[in-house]
C-alpha positions in Angstrom: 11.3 55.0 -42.1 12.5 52.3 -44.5 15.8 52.7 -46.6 17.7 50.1 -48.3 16.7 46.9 -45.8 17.3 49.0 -43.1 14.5 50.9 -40.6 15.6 53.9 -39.7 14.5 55.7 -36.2 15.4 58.1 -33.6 16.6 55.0 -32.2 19.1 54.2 -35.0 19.4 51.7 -37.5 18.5 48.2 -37.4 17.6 45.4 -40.3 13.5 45.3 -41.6 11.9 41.8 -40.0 11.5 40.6 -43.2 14.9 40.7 -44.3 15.5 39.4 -41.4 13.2 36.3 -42.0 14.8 35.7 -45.4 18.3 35.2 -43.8 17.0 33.0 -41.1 14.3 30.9 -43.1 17.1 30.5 -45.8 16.9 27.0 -46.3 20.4 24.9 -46.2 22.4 25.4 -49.4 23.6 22.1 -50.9 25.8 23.4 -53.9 28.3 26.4 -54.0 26.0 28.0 -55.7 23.3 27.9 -53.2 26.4 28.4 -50.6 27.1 32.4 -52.3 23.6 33.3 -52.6 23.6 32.8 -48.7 27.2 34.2 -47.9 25.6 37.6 -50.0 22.5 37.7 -48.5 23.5 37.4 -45.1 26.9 39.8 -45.5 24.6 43.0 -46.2 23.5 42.9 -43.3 27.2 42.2 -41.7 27.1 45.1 -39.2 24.7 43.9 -37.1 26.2 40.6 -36.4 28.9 40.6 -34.8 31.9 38.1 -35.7 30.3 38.0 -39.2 33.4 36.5 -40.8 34.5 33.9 -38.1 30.7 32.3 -38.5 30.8 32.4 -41.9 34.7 31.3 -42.9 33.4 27.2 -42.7 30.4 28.8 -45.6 33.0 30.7 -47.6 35.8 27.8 -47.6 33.0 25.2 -49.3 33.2 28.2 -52.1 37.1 26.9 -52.9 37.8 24.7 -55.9 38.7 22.1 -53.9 36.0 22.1 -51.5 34.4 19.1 -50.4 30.6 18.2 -50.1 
């Protein structure tokens, strides 16, 4: 069963493929707006990766004002 992104089973919860494909076939963002679609698309699914915000803090710090590119 499907709910929200998320297959449901008598083996628990894990993230729909496709979902899954959109995260990883994300191409690389280039502007900070680009940067925050990522960081959102990739944080709903935050429970199943694990150290979510150690691999994303270098993603989240281009976000800052004074962020370089």
């Amino acid at each position: 069963m499907e709910y929200l992104g998320h297959e449901l089973s008598g083996d628990g919860v894990r993230p729909v493929q496709r979902l899954i494909t959109a995260v990883t076939e994300f191409r690389r963002p280039t502007d900070p707006t680009e940067v925050k679609r990522f960081v959102h698309l990739a944080g709903y699914y935050r429970k199943f990766i694990e150290a979510f915000g150690s691999i994303m803090a270098p993603m989240t710090k281009l976000l800052k004002k004074d962020a370089e590119w």
